[in-house]
N, CA, C, O and CB atoms as a CASP TS submission, in Angstrom:
PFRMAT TS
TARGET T0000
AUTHOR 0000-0000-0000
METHOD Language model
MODEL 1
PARENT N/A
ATOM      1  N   UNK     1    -113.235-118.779  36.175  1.00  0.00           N
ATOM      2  CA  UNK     1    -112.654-118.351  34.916  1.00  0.00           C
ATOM      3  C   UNK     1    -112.478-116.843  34.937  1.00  0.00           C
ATOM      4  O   UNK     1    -113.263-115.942  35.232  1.00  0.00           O
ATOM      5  CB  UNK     1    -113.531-118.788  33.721  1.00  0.00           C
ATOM      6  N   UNK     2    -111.436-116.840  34.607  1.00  0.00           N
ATOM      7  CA  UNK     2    -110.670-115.057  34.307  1.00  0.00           C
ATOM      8  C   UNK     2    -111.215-114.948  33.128  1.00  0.00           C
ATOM      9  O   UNK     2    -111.805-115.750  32.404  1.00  0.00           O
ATOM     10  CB  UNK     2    -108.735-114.725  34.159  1.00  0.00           C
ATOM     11  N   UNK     3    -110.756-113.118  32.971  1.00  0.00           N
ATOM     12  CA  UNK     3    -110.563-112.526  31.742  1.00  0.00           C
ATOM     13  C   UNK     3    -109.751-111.635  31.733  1.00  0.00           C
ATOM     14  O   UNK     3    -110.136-110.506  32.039  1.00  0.00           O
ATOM     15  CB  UNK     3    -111.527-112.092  31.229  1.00  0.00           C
ATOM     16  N   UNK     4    -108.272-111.880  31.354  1.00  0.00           N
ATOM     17  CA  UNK     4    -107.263-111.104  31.493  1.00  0.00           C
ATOM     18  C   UNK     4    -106.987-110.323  30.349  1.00  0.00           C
ATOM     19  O   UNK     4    -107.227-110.947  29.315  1.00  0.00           O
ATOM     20  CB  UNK     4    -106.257-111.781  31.856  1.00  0.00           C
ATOM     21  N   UNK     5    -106.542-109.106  30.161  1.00  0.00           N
ATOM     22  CA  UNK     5    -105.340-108.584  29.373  1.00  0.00           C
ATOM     23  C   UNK     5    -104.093-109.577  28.710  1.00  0.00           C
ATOM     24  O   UNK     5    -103.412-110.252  29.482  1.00  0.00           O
ATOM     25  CB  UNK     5    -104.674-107.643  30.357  1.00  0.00           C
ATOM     26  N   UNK     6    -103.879-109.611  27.442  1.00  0.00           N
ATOM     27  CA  UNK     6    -102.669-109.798  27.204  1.00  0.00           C
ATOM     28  C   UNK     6    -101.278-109.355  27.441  1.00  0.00           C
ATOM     29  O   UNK     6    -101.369-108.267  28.010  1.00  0.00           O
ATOM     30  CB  UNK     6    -102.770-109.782  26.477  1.00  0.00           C
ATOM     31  N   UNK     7    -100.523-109.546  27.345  1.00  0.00           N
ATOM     32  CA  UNK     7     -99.207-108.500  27.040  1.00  0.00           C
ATOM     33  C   UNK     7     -99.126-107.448  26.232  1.00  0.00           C
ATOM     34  O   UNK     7     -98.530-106.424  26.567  1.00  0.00           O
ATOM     35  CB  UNK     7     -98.197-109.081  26.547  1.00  0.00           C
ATOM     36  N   UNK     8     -99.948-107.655  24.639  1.00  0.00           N
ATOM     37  CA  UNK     8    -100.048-107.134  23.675  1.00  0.00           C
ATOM     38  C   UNK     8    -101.423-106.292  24.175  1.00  0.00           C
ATOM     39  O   UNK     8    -101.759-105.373  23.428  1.00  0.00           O
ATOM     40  CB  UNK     8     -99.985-108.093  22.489  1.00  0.00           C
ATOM     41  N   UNK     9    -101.884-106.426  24.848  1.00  0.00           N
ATOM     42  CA  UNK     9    -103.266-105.826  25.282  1.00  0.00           C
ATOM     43  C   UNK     9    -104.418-106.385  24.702  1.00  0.00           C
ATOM     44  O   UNK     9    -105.434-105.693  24.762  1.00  0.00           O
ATOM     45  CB  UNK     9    -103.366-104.424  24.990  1.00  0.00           C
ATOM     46  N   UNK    10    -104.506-107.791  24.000  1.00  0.00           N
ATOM     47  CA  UNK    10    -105.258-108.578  23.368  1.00  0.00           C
ATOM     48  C   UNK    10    -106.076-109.094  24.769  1.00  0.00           C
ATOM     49  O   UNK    10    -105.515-109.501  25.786  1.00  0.00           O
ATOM     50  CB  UNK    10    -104.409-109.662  22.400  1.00  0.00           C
ATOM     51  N   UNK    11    -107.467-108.982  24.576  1.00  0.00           N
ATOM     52  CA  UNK    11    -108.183-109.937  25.334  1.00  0.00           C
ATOM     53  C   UNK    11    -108.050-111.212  25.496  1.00  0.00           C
ATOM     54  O   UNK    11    -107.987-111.876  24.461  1.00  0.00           O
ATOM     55  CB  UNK    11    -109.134-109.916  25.072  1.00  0.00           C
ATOM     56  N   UNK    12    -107.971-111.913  26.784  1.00  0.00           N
ATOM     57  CA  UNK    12    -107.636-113.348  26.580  1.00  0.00           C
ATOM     58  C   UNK    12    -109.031-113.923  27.074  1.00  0.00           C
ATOM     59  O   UNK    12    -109.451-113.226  27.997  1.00  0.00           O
ATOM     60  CB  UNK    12    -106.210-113.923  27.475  1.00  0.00           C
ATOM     61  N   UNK    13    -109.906-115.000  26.748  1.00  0.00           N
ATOM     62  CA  UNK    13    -110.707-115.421  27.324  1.00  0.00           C
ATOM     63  C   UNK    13    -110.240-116.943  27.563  1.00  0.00           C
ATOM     64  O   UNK    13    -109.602-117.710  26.842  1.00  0.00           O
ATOM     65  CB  UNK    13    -111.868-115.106  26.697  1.00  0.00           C
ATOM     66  N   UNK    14    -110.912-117.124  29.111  1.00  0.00           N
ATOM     67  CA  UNK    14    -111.055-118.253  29.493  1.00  0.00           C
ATOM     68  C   UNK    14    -111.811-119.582  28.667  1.00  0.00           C
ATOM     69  O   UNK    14    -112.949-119.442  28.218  1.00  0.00           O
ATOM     70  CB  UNK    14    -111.566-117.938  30.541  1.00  0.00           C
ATOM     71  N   UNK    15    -110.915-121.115  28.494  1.00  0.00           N
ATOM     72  CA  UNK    15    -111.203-121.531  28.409  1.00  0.00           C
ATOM     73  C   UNK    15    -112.511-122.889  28.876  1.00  0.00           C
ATOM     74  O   UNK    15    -113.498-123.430  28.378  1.00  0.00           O
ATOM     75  CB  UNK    15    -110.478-121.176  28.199  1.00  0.00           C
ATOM     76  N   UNK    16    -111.662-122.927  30.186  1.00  0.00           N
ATOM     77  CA  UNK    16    -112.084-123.679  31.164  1.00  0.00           C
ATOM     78  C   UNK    16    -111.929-123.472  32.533  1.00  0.00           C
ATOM     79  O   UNK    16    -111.308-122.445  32.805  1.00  0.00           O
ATOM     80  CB  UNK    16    -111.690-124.643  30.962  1.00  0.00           C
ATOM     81  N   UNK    17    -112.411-124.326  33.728  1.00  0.00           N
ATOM     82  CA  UNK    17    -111.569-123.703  34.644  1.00  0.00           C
ATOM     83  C   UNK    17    -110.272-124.353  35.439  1.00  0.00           C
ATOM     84  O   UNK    17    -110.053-125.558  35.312  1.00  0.00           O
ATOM     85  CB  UNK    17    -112.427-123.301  35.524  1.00  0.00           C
ATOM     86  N   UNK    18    -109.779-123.875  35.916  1.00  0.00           N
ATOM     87  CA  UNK    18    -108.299-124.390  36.221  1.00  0.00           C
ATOM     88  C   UNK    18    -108.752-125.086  37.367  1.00  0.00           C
ATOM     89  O   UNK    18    -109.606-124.707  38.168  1.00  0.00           O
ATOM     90  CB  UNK    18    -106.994-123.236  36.511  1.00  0.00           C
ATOM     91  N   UNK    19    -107.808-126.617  37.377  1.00  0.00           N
ATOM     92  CA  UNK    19    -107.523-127.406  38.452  1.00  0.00           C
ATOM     93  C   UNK    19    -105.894-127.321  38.967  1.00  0.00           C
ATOM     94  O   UNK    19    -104.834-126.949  38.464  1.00  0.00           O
ATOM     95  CB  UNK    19    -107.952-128.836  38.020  1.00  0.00           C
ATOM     96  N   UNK    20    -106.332-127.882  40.255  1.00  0.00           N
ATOM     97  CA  UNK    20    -104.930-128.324  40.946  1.00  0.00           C
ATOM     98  C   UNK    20    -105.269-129.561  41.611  1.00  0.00           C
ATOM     99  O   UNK    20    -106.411-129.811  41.994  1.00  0.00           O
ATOM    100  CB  UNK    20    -104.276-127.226  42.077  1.00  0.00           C
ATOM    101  N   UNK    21    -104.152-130.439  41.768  1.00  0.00           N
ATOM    102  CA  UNK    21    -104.365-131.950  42.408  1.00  0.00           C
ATOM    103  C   UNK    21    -102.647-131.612  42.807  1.00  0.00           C
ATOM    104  O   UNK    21    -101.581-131.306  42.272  1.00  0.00           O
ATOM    105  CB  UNK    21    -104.938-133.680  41.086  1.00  0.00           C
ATOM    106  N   UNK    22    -103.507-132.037  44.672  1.00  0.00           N
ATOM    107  CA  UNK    22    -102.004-131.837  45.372  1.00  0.00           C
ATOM    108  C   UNK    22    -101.900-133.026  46.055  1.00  0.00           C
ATOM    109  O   UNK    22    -102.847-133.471  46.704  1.00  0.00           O
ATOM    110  CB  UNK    22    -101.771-130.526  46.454  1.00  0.00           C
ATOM    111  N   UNK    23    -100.491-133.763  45.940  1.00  0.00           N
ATOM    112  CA  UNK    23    -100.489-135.432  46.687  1.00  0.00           C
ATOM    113  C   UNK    23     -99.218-135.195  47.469  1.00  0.00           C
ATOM    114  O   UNK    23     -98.224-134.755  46.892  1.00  0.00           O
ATOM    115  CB  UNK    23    -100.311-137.061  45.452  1.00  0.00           C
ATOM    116  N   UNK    24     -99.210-135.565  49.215  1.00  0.00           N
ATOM    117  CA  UNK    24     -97.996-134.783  49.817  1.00  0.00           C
ATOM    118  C   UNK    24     -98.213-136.180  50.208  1.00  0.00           C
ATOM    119  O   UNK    24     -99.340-136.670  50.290  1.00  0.00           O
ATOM    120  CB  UNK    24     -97.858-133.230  50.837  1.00  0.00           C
ATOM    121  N   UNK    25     -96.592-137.133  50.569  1.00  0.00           N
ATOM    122  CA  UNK    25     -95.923-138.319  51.158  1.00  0.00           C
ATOM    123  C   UNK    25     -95.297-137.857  51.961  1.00  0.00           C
ATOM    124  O   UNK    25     -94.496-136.929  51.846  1.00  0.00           O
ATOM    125  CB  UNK    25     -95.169-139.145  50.446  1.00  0.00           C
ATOM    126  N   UNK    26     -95.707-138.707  53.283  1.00  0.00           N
ATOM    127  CA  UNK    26     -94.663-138.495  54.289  1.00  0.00           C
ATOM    128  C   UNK    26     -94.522-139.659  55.384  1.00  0.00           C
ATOM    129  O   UNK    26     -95.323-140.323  56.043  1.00  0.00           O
ATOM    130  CB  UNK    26     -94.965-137.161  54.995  1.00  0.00           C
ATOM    131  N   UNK    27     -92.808-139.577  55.242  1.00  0.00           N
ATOM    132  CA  UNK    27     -92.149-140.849  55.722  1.00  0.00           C
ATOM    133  C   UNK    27     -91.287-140.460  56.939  1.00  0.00           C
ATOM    134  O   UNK    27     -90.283-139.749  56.950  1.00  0.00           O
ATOM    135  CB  UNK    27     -91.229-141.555  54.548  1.00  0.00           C
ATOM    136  N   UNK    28     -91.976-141.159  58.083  1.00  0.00           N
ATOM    137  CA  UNK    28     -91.082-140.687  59.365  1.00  0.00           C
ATOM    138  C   UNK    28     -90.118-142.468  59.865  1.00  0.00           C
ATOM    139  O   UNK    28     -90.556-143.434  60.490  1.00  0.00           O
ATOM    140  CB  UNK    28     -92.564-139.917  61.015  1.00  0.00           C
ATOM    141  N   UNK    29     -89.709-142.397  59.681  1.00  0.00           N
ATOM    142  CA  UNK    29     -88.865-143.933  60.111  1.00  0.00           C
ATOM    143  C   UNK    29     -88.549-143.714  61.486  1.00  0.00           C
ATOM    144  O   UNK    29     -89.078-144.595  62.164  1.00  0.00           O
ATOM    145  CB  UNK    29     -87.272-144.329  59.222  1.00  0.00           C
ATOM    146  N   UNK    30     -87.977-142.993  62.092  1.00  0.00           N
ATOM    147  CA  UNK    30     -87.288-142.137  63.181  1.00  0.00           C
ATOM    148  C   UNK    30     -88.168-140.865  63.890  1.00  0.00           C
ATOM    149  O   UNK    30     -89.117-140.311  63.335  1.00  0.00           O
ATOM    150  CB  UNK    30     -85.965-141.495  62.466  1.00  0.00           C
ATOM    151  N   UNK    31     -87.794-140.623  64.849  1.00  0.00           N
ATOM    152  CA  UNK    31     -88.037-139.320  65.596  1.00  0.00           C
ATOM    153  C   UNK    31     -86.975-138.556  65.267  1.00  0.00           C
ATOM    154  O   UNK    31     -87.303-137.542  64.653  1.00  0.00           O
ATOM    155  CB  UNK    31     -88.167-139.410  67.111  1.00  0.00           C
ATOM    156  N   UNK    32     -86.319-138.628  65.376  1.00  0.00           N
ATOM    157  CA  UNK    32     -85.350-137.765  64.511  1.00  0.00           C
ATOM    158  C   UNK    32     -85.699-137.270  62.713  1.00  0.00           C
ATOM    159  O   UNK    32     -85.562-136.140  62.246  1.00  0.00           O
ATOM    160  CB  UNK    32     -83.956-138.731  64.537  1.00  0.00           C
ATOM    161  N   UNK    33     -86.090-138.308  62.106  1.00  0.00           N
ATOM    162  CA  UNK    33     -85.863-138.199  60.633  1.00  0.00           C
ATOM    163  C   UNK    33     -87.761-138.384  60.008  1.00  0.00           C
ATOM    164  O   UNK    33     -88.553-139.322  60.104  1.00  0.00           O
ATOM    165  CB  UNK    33     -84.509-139.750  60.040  1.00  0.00           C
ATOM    166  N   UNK    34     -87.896-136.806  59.302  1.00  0.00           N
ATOM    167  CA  UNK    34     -88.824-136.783  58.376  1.00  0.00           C
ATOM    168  C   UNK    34     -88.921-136.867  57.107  1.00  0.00           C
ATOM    169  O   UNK    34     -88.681-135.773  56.596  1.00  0.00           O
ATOM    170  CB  UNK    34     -89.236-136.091  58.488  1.00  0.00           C
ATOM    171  N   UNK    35     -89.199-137.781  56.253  1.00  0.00           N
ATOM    172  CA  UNK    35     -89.053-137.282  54.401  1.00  0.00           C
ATOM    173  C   UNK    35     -90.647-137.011  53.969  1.00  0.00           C
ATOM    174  O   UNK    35     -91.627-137.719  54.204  1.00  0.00           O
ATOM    175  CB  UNK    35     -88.275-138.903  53.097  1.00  0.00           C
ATOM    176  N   UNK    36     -90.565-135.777  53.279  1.00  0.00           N
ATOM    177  CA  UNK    36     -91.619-135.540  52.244  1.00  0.00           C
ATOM    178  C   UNK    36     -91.586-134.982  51.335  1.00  0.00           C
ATOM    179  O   UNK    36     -90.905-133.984  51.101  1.00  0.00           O
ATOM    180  CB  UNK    36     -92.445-135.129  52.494  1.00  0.00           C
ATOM    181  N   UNK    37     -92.798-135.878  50.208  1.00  0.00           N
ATOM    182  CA  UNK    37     -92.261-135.765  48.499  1.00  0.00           C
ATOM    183  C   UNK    37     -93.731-135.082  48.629  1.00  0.00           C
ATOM    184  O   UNK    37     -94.763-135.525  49.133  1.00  0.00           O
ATOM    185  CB  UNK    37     -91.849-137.494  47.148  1.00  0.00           C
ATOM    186  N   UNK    38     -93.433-133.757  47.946  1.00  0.00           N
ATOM    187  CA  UNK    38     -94.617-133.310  47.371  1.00  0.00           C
ATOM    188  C   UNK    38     -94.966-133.324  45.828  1.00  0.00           C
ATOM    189  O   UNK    38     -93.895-133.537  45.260  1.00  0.00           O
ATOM    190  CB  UNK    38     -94.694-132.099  47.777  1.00  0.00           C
ATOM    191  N   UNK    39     -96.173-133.170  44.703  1.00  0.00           N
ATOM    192  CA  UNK    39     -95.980-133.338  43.282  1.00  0.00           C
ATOM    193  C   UNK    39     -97.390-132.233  43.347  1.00  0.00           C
ATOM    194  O   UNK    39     -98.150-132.415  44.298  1.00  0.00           O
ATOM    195  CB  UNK    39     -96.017-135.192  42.454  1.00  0.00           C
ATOM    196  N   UNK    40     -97.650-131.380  42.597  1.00  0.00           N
ATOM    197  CA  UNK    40     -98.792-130.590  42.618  1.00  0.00           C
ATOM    198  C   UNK    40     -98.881-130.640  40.913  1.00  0.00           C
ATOM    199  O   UNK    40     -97.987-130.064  40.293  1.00  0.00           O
ATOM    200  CB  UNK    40     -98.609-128.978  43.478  1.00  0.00           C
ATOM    201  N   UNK    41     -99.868-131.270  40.230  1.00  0.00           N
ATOM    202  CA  UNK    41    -100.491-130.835  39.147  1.00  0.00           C
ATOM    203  C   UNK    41    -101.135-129.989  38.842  1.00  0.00           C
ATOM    204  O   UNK    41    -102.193-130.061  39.467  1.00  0.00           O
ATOM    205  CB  UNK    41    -100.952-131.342  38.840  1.00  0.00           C
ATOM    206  N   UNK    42    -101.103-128.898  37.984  1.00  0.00           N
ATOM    207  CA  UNK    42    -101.880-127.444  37.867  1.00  0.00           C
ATOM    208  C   UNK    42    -102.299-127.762  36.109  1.00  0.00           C
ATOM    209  O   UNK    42    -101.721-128.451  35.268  1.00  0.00           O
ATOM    210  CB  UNK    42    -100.584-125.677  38.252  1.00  0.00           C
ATOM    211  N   UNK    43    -103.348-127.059  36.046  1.00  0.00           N
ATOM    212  CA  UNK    43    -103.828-126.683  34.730  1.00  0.00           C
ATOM    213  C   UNK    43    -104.554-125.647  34.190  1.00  0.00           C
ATOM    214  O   UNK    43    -105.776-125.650  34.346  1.00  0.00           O
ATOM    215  CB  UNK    43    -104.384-127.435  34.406  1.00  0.00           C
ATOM    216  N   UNK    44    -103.956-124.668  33.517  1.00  0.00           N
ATOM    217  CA  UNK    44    -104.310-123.405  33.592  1.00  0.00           C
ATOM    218  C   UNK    44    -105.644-123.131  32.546  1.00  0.00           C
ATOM    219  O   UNK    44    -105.667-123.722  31.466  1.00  0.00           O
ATOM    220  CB  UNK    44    -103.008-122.562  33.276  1.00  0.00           C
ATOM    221  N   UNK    45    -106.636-122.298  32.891  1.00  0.00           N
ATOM    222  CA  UNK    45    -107.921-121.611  32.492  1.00  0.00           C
ATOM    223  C   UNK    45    -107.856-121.705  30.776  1.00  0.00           C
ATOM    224  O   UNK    45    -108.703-121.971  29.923  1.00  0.00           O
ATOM    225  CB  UNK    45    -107.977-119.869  33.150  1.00  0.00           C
ATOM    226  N   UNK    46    -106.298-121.319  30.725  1.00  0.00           N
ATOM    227  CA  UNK    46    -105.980-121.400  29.197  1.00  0.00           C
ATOM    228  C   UNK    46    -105.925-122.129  28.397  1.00  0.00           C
ATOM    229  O   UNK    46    -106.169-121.866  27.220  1.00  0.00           O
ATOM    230  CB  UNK    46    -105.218-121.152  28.895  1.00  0.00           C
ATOM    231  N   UNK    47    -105.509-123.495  28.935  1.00  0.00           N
ATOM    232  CA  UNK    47    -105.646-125.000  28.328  1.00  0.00           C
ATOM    233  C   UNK    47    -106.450-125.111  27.035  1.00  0.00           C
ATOM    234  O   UNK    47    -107.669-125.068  27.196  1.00  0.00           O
ATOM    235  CB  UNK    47    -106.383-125.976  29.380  1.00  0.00           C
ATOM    236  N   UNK    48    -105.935-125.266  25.584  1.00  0.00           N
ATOM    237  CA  UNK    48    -106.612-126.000  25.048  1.00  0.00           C
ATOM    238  C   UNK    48    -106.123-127.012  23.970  1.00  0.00           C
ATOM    239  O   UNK    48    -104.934-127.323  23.894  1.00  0.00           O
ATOM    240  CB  UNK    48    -107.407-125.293  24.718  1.00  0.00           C
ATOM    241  N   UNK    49    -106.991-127.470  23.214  1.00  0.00           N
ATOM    242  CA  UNK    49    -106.105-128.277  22.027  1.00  0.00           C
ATOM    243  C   UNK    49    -104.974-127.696  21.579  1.00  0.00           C
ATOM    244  O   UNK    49    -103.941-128.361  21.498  1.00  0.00           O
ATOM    245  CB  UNK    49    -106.826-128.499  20.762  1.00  0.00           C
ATOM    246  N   UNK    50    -105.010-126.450  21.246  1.00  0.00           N
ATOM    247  CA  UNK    50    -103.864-125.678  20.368  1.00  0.00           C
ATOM    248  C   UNK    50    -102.367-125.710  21.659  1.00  0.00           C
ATOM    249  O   UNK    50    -101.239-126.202  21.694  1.00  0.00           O
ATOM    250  CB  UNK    50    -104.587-123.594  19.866  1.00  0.00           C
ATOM    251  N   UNK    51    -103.217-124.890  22.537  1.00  0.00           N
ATOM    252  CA  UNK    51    -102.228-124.506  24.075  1.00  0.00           C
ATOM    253  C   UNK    51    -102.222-125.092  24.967  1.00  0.00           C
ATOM    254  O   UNK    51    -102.908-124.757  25.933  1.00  0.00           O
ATOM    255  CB  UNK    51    -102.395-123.461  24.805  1.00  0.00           C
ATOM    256  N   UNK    52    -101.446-126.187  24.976  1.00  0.00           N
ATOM    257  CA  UNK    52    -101.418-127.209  26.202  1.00  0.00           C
ATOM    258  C   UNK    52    -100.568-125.794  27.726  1.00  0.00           C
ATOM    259  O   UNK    52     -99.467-125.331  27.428  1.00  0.00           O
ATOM    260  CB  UNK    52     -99.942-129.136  25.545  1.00  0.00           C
ATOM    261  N   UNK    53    -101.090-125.413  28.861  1.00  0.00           N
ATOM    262  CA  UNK    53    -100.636-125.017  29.999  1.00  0.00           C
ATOM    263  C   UNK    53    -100.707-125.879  31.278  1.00  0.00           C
ATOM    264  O   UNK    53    -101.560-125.407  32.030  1.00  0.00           O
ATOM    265  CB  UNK    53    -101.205-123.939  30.166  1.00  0.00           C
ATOM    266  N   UNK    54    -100.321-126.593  31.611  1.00  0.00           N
ATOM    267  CA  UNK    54     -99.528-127.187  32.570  1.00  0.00           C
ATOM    268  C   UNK    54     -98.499-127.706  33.149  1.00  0.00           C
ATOM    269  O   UNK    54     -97.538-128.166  32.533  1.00  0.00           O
ATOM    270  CB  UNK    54     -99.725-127.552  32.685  1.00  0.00           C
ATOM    271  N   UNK    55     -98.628-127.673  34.554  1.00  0.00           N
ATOM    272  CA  UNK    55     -97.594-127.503  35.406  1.00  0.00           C
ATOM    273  C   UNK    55     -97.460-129.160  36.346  1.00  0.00           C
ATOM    274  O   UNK    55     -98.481-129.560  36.906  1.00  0.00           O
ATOM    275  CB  UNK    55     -97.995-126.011  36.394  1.00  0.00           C
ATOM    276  N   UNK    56     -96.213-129.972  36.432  1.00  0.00           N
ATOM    277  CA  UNK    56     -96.043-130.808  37.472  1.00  0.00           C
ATOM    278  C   UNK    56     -95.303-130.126  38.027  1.00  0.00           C
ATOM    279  O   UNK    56     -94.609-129.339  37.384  1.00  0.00           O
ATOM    280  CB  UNK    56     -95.663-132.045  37.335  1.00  0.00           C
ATOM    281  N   UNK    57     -95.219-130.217  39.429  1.00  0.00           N
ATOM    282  CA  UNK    57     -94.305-129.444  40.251  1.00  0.00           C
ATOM    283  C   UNK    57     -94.168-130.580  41.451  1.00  0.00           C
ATOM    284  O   UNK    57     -95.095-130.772  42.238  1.00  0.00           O
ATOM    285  CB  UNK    57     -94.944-127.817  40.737  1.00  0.00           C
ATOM    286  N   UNK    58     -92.528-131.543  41.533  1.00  0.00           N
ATOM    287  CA  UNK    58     -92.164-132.240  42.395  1.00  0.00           C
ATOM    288  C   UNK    58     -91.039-131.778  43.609  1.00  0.00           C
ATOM    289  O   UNK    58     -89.934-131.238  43.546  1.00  0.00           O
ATOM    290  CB  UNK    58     -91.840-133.194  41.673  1.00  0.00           C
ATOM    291  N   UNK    59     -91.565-132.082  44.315  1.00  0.00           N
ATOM    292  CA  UNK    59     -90.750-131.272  45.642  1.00  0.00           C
ATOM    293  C   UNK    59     -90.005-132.469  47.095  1.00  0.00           C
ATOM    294  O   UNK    59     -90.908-132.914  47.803  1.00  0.00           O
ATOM    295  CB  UNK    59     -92.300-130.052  46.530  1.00  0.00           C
ATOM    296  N   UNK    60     -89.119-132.760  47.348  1.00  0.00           N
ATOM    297  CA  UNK    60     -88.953-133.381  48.208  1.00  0.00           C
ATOM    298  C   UNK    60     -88.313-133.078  49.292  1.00  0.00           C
ATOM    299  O   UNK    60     -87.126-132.862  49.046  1.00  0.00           O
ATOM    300  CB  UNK    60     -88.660-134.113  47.850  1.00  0.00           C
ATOM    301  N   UNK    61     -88.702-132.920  50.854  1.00  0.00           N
ATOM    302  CA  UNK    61     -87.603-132.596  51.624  1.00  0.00           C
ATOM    303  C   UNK    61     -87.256-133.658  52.710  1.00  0.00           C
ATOM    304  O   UNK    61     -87.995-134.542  53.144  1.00  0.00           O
ATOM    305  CB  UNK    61     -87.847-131.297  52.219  1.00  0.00           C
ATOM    306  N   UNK    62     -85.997-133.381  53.047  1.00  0.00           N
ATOM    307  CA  UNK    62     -85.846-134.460  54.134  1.00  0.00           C
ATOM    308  C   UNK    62     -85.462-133.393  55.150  1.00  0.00           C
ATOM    309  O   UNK    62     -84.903-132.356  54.791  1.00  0.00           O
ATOM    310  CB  UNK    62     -84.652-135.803  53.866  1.00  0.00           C
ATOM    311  N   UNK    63     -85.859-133.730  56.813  1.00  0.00           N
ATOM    312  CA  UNK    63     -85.293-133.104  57.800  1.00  0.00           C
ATOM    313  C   UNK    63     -84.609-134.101  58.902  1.00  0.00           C
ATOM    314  O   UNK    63     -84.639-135.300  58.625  1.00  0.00           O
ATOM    315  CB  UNK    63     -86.317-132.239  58.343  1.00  0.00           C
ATOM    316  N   UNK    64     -84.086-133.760  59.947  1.00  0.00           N
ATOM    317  CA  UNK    64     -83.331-134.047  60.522  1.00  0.00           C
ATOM    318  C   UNK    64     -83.503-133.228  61.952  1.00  0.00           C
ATOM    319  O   UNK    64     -83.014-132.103  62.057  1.00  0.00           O
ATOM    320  CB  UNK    64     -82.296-133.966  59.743  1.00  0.00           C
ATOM    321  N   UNK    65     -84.354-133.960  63.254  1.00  0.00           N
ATOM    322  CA  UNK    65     -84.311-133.026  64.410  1.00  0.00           C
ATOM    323  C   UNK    65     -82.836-133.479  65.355  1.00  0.00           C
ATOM    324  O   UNK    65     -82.347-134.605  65.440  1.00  0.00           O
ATOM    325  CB  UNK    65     -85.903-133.220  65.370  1.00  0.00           C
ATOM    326  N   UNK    66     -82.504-132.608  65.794  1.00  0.00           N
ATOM    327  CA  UNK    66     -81.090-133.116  66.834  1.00  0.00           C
ATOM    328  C   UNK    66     -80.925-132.286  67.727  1.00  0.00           C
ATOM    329  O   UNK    66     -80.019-132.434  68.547  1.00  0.00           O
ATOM    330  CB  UNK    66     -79.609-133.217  66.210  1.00  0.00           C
TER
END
């Protein structure tokens, strides 16, 4: 848990402490061909009843060796 500055220069105190949950898929069918889906859940220090802060973050790539 932080204790940051505001913008306004207001003290912010920590609520809790922040998680992340990271889940990476990966699909090779081929030697040639990779797919992966990434999704990272974040939840920030700030979190509370009033201030919901979180983040899903979904990511997918496909490659191609040749």
């Amino acid at each position: 848990q932080s204790k940051t500055q505001g913008s306004s220069g207001t003290k912010m105190d920590a609520v809790e402490d922040a998680t992340e949950a990271d889940i990476i898929l990966v699909y090779k069918p081929t030697k040639a061909w990779m797919l992966k889906i990434f999704n990272t859940i974040r939840t920030s220090e700030y979190n509370s009843a009033a201030n919901e802060y979180e983040m899903n973050h979904v990511r997918m790539i496909a490659s191609y060796n040749f």
